[in-house]
N, CA, C and O atoms as a DFTB+ gen file, in Angstrom:
640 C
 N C O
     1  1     -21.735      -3.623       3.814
     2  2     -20.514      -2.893       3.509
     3  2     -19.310      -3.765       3.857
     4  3     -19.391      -4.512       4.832
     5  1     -18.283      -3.719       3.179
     6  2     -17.126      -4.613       3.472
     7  2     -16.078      -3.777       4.395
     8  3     -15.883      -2.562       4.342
     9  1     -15.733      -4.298       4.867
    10  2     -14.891      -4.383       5.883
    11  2     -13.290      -4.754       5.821
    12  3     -12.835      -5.800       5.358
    13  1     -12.608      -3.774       6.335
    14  2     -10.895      -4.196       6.428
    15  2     -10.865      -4.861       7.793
    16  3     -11.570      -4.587       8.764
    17  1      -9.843      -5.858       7.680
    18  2      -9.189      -6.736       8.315
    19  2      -7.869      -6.783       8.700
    20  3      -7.321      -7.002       7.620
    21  1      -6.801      -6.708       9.711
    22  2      -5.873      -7.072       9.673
    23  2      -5.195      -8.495       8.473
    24  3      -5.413      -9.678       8.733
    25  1      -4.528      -8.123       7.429
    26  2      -3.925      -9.566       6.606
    27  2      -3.257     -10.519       7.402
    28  3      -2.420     -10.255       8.265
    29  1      -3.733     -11.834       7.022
    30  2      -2.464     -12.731       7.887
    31  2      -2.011     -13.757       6.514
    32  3      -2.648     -13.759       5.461
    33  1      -0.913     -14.518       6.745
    34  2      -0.096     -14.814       6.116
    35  2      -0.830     -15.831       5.115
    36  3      -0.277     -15.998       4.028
    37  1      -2.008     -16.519       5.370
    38  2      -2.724     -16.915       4.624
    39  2      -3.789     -16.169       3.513
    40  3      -4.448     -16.773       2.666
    41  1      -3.783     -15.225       3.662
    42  2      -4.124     -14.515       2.685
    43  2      -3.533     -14.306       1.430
    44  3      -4.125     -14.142       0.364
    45  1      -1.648     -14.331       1.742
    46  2      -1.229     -14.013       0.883
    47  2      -1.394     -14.020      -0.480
    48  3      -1.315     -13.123      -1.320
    49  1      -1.775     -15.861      -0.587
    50  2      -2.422     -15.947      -2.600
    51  2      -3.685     -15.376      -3.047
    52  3      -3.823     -15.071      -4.232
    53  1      -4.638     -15.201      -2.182
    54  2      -5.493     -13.990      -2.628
    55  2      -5.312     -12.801      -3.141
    56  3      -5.716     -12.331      -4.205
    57  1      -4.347     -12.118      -1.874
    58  2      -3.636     -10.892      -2.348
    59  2      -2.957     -10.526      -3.700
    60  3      -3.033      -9.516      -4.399
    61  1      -2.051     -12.056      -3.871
    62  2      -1.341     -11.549      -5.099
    63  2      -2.526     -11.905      -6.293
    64  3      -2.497     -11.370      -7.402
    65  1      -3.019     -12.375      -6.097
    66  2      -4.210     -12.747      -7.628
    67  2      -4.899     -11.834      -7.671
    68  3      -5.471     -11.769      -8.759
    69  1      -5.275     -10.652      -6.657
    70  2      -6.373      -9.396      -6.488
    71  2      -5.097      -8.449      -7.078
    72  3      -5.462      -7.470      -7.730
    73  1      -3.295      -8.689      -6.878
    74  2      -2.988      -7.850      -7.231
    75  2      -2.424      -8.187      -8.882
    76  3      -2.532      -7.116      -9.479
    77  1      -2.078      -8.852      -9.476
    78  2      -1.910      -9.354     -10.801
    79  2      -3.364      -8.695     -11.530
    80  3      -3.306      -7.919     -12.483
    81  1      -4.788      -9.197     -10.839
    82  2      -5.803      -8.464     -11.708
    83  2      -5.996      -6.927     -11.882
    84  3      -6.554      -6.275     -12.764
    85  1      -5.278      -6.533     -10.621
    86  2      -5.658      -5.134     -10.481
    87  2      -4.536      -4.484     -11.354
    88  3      -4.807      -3.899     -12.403
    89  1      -3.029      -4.636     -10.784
    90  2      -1.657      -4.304     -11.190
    91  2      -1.070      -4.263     -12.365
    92  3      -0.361      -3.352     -12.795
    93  1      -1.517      -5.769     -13.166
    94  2      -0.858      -6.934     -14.282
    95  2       0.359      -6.536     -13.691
    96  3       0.357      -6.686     -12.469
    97  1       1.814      -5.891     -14.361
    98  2       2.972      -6.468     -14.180
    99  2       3.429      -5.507     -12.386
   100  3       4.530      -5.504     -11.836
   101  1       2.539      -5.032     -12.053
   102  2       3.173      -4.647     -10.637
   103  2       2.561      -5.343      -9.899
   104  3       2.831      -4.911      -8.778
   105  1       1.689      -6.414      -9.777
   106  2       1.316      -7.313      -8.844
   107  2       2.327      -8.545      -8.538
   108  3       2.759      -9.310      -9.400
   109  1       2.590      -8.590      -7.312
   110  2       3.776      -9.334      -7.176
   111  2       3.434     -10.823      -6.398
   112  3       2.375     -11.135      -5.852
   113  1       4.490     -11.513      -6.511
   114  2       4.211     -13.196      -5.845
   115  2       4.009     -13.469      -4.529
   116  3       4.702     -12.960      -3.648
   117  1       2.193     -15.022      -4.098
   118  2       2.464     -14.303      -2.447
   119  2       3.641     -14.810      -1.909
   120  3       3.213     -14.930      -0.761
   121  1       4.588     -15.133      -1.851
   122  2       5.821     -15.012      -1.159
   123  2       6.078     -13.993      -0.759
   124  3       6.155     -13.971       0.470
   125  1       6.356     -12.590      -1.510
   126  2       6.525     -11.463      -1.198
   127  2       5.437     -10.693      -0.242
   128  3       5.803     -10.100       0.774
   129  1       4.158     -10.750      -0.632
   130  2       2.921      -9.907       0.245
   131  2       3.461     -10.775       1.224
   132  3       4.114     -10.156       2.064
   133  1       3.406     -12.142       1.424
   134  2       3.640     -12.941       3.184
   135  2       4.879     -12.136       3.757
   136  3       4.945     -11.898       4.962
   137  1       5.599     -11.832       3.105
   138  2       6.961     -11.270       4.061
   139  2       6.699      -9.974       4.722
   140  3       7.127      -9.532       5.788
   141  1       5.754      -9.376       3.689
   142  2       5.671      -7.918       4.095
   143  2       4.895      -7.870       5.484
   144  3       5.077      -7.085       6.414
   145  1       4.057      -8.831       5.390
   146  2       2.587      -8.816       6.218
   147  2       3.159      -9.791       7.687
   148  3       2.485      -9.981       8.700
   149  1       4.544     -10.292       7.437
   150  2       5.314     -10.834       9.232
   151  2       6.015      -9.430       9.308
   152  3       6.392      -8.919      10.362
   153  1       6.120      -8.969       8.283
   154  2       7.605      -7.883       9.257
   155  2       6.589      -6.449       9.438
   156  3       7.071      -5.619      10.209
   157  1       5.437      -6.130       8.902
   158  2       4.506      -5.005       9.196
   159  2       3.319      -5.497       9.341
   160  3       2.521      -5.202       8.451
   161  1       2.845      -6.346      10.430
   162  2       1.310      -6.650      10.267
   163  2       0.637      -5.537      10.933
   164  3      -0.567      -5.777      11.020
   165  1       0.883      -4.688      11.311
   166  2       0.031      -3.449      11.757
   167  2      -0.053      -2.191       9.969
   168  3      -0.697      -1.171       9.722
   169  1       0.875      -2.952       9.218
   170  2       0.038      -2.123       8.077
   171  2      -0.092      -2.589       6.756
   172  3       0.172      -2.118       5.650
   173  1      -0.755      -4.050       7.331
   174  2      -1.104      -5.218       6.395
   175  2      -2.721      -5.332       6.221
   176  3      -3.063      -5.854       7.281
   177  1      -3.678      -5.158       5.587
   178  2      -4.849      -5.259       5.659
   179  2      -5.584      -5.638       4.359
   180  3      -5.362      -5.139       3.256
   181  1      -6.594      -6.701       4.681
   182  2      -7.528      -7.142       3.383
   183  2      -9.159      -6.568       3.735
   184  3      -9.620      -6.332       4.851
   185  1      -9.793      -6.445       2.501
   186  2     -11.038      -5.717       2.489
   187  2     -11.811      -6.803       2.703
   188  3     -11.264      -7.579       1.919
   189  1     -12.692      -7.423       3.199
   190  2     -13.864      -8.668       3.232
   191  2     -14.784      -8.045       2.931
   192  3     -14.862      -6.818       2.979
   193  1     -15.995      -9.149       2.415
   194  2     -17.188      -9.290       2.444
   195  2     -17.635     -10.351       3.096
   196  3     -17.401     -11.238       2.275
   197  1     -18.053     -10.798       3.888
   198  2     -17.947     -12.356       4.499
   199  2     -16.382     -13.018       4.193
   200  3     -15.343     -12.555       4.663
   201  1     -16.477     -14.191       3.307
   202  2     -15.449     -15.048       3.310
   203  2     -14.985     -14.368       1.909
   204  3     -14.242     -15.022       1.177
   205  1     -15.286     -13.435       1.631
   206  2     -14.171     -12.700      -0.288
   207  2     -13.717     -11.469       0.389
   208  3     -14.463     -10.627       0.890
   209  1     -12.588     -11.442       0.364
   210  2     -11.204     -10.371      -0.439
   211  2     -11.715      -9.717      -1.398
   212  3     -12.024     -10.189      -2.492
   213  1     -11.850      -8.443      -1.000
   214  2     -12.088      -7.280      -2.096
   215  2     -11.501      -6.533      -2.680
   216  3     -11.590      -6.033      -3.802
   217  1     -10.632      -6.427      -1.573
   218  2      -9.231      -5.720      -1.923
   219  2      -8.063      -5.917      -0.713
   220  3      -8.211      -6.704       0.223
   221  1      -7.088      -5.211      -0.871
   222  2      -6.264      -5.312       0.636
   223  2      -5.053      -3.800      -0.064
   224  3      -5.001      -3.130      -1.095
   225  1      -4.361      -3.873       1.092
   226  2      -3.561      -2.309       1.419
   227  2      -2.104      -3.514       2.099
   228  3      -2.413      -4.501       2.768
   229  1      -0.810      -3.232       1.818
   230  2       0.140      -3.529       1.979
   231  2       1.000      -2.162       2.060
   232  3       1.309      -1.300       1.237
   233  1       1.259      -2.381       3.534
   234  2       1.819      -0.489       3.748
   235  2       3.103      -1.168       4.738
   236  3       3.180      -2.377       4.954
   237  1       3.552      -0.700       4.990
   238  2       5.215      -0.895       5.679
   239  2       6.201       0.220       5.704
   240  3       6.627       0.707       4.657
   241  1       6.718       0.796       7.350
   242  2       7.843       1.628       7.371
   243  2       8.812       1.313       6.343
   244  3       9.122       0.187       5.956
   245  1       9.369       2.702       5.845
   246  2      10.404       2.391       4.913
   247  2      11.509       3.553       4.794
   248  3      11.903       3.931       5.897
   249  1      12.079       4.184       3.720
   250  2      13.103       5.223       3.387
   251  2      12.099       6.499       2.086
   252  3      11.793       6.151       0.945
   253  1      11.861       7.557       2.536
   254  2      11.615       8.306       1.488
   255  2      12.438       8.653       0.320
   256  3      13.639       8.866       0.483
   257  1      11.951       8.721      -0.731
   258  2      12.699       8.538      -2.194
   259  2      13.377       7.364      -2.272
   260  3      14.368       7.434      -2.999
   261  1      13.143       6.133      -1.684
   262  2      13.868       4.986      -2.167
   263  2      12.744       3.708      -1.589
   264  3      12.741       3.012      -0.574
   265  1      11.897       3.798      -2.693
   266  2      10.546       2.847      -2.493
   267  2      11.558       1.317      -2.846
   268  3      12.596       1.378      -3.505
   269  1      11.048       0.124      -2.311
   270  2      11.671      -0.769      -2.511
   271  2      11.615      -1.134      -4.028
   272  3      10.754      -0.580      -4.710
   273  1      12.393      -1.945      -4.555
   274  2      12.328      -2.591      -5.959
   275  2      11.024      -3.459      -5.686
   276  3      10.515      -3.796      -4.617
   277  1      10.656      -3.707      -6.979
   278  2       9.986      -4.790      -7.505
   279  2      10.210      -6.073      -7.424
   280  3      11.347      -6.455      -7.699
   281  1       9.354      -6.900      -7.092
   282  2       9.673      -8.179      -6.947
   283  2      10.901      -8.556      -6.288
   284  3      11.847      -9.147      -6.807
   285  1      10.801      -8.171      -5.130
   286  2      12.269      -8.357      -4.339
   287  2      11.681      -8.465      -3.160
   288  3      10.917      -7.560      -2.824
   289  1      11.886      -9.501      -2.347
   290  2      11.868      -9.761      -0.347
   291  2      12.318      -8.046      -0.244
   292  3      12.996      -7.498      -1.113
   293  1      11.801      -7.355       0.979
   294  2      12.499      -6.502       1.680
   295  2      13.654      -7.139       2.757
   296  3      14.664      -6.458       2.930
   297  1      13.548      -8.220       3.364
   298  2      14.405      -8.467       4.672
   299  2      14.600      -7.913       5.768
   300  3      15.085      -8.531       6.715
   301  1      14.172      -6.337       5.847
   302  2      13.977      -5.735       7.049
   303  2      13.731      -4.669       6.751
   304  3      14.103      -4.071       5.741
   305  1      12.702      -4.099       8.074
   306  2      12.386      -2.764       7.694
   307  2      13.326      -2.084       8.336
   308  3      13.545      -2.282       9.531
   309  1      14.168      -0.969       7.424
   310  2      15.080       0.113       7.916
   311  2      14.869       0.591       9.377
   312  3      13.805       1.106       9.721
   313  1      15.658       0.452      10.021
   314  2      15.575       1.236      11.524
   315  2      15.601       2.422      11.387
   316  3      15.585       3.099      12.415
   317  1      15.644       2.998      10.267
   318  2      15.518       4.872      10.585
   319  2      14.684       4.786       9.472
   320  3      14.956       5.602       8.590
   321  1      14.067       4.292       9.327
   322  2      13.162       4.521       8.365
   323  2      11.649       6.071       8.460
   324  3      10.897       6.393       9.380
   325  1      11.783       6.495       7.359
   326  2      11.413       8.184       7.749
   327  2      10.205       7.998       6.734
   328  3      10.227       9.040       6.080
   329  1       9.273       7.295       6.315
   330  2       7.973       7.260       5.786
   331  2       6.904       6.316       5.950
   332  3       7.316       5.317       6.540
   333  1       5.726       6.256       5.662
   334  2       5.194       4.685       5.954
   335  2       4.966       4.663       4.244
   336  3       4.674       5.731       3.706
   337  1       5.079       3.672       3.575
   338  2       4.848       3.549       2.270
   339  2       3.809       2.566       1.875
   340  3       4.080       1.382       2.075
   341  1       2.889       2.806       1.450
   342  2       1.911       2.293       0.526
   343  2       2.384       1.626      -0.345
   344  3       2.696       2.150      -1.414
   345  1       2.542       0.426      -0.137
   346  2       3.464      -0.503      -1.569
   347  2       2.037      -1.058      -2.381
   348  3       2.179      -1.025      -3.604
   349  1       0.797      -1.521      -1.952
   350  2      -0.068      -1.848      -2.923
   351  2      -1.206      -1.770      -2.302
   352  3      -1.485      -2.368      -1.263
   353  1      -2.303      -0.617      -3.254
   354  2      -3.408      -1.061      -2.714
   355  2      -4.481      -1.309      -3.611
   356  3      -4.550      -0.684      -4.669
   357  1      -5.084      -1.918      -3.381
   358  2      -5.912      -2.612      -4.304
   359  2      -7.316      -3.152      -4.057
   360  3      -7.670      -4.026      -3.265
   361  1      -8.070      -2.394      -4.959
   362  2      -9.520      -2.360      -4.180
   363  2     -10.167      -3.295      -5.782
   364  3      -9.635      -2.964      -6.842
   365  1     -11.311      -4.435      -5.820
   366  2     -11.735      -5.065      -6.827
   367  2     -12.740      -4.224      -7.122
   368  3     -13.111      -3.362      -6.325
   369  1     -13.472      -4.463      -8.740
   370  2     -14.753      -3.898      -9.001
   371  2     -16.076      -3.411      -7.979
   372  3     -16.655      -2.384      -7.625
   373  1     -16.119      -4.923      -7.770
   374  2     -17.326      -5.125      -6.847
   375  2     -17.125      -4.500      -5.228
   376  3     -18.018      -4.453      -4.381
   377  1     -15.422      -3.950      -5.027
   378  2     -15.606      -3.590      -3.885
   379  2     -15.436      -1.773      -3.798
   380  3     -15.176      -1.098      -2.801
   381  1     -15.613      -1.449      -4.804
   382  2     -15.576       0.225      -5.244
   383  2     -17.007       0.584      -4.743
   384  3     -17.970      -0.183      -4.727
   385  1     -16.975       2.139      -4.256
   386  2     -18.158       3.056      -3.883
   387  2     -18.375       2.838      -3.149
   388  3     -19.593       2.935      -2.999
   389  1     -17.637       2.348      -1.946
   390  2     -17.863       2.303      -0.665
   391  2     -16.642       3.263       0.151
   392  3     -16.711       3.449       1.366
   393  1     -15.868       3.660      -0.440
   394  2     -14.567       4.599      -0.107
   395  2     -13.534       3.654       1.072
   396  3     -12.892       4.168       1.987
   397  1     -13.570       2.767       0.878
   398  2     -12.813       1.608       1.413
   399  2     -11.594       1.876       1.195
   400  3     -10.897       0.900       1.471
   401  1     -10.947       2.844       0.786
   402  2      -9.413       3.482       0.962
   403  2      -9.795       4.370       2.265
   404  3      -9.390       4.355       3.427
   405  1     -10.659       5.074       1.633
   406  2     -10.756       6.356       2.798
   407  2     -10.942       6.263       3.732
   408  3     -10.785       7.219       4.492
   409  1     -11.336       5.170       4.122
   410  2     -11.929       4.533       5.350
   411  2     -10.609       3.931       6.078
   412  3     -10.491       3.865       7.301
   413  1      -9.873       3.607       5.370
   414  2      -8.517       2.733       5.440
   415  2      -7.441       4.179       6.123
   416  3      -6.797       4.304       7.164
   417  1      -7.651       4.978       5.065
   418  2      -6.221       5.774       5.558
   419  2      -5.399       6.201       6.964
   420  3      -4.257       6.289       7.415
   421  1      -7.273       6.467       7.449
   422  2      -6.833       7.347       8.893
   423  2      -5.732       6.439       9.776
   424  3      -4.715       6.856      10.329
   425  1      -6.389       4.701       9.728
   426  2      -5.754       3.861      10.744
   427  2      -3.994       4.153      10.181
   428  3      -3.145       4.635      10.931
   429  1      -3.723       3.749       8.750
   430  2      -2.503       3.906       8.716
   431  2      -1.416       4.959       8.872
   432  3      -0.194       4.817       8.898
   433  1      -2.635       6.730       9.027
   434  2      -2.272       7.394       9.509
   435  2      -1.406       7.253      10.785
   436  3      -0.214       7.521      10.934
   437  1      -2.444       6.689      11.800
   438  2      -2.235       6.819      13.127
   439  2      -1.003       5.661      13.274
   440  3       0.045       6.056      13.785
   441  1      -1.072       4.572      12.943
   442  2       0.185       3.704      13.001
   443  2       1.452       4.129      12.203
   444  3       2.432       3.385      12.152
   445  1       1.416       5.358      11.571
   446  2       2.463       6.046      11.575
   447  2       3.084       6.545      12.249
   448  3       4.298       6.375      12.358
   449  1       2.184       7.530      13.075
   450  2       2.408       8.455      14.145
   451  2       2.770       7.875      15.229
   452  3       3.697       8.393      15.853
   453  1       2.079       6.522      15.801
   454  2       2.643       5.537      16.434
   455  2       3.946       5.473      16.415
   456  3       4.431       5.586      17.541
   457  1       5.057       5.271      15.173
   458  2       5.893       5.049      14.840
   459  2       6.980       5.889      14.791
   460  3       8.149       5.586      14.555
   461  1       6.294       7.457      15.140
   462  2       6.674       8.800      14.948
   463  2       7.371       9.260      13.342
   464  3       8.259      10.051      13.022
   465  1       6.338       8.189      12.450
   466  2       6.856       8.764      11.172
   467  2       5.574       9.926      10.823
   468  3       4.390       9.941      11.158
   469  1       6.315      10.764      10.089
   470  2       5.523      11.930       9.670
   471  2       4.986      12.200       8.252
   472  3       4.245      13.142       7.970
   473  1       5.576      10.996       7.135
   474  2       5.273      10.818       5.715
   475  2       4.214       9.439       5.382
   476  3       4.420       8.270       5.708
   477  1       3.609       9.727       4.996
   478  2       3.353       8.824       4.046
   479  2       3.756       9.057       2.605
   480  3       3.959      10.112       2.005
   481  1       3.819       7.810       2.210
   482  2       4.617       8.037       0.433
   483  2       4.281       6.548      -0.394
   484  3       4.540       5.435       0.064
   485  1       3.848       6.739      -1.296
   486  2       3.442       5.876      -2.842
   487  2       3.968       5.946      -3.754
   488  3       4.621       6.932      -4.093
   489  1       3.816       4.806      -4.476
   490  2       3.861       5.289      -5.965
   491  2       2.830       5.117      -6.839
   492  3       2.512       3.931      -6.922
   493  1       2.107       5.943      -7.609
   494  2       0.798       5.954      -8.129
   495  2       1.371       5.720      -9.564
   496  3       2.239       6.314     -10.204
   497  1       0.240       4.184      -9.960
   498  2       0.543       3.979     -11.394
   499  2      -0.297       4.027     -12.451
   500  3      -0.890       5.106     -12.451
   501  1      -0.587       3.375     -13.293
   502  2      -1.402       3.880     -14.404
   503  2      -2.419       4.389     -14.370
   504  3      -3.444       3.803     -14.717
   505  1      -2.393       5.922     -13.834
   506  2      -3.104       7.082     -13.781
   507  2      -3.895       7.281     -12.322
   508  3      -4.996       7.820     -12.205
   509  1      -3.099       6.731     -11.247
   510  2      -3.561       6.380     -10.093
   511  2      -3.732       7.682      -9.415
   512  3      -4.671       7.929      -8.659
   513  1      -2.587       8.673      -9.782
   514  2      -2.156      10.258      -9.217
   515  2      -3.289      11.339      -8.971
   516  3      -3.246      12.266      -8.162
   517  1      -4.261      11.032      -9.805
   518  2      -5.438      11.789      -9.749
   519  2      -6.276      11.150      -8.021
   520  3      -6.702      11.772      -7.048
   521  1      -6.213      10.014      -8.269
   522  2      -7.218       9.845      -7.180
   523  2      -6.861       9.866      -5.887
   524  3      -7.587      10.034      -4.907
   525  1      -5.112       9.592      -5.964
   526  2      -4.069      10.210      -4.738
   527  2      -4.235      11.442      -4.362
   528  3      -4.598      11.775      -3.234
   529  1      -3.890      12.455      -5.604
   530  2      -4.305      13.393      -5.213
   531  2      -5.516      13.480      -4.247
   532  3      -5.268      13.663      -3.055
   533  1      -6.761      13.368      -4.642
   534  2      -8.045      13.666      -4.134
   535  2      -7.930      13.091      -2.478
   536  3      -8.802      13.159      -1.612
   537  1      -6.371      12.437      -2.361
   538  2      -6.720      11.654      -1.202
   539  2      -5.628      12.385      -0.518
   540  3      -4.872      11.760       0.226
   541  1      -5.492      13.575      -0.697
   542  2      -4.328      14.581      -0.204
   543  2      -2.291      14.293      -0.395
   544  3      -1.373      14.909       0.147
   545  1      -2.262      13.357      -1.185
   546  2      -1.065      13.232      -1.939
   547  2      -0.776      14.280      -2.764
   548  3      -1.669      14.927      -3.311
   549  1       0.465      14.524      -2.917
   550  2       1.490      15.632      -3.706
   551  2       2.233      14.602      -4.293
   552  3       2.613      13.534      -3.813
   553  1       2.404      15.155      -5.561
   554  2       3.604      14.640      -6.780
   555  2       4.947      15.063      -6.268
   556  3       5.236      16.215      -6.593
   557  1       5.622      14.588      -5.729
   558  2       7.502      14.897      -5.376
   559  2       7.913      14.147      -6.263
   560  3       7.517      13.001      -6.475
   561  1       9.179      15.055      -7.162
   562  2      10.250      14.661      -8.059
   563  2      10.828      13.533      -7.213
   564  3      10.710      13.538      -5.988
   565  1      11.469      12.544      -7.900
   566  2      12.181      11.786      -7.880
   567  2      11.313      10.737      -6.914
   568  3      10.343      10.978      -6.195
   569  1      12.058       9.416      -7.175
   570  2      11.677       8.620      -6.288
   571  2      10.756       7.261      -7.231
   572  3      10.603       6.110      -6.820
   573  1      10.485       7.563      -7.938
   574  2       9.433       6.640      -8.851
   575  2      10.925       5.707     -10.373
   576  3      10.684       5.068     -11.397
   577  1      12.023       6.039      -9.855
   578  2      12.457       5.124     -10.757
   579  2      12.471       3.694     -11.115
   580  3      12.437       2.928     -10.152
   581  1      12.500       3.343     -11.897
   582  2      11.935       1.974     -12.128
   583  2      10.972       1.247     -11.945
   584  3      10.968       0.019     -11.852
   585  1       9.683       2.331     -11.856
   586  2       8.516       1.645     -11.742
   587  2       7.517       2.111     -13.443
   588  3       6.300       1.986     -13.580
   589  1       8.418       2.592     -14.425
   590  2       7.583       3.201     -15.490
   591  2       7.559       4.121     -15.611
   592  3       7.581       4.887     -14.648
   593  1       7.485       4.637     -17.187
   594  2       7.164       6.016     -17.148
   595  2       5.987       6.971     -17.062
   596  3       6.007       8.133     -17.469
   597  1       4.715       6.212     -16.353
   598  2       3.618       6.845     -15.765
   599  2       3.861       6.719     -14.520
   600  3       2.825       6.982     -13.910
   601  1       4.830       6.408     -13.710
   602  2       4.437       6.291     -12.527
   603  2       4.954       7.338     -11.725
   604  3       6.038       7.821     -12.054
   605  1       4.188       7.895     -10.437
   606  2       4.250       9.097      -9.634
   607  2       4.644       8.845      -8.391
   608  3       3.701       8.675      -7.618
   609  1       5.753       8.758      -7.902
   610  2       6.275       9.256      -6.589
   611  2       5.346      10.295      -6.056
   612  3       5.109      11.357      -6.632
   613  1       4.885       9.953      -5.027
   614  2       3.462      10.714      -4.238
   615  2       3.650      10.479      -2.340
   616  3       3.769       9.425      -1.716
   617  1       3.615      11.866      -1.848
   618  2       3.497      11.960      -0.156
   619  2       2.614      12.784       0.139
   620  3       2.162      13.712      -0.532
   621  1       2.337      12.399       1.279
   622  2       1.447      13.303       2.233
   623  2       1.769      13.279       3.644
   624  3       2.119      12.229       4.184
   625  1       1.651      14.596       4.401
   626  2       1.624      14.208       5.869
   627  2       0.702      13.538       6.645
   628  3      -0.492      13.510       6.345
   629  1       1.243      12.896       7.798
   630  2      -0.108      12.217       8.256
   631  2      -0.509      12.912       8.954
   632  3      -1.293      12.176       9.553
   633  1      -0.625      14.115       9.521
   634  2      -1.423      14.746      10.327
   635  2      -1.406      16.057       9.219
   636  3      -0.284      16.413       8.859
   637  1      -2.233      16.575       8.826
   638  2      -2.662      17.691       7.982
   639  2      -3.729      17.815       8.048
   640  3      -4.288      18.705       7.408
């Protein structure tokens, strides 16, 4: 069974090539995953199998209803920041049916709560909302601009 890992900054070009295959145009450059993964490495994580990347989870405190842009450095995470956000997660073929999200969530639960944030929040894209759902996400209006017009602004509490 594969296994999550804390990400470190060498991962990054894995990440973005797992996320370009998974994403196409929402997979972003590793320049960007490396920034995310110094300024939140407690909610930076890649899936292994031995020495392969299966997937990874890029999560970082942030602002509810104002998910960061695309392809843009963050530069800092907001000091009042009131959600933990799921910016990409991304699981490969070969690393499906093992529930390697689900397995994932609780920790980023708890390093929320750590944080005393009480949201988690996504944005679910080409038809991602269904399986959010199943993973106790709600559809909230607004918040998904400029990511497409399939895409779902999605929260959940972390303790529910």
């Amino acid at each position: 069974m594969a296994d999550w890992r804390r990400a470190m900054a060498a991962d990054a070009p894995a990440i973005a090539t797992l996320a370009r295959a998974g994403l196409g145009a929402y997979g972003e450059a590793a320049e960007l995953y490396a920034e995310r993964i110094a300024l939140a490495p407690d909610g930076c994580f890649v899936l292994t199998d031995g020495d392969a990347i299966l997937g990874h989870c890029i999560s970082h405190p942030w602002m509810r209803f104002a998910p960061p842009a695309m392809h843009t450095t963050l530069g800092a995470i907001p000091a009042a920041a009131d959600c933990w956000y799921l910016h990409d997660v991304v699981v490969a073929p070969e690393g499906r049916g093992e529930q390697a999200v689900e397995r994932l969530l609780p920790t980023l639960a708890a390093n929320a709560a750590d944080q005393s944030i009480a949201t988690l929040a996504l944005i679910a894209v080409g038809g991602a909302d269904g399986y959010w759902a199943r993973q106790g996400f709600v559809a909230v209006p607004g918040g998904a601009a400029g990511f497409g017009d399939d895409a779902v602004y999605m929260e959940r509490a972390v303790k529910g």
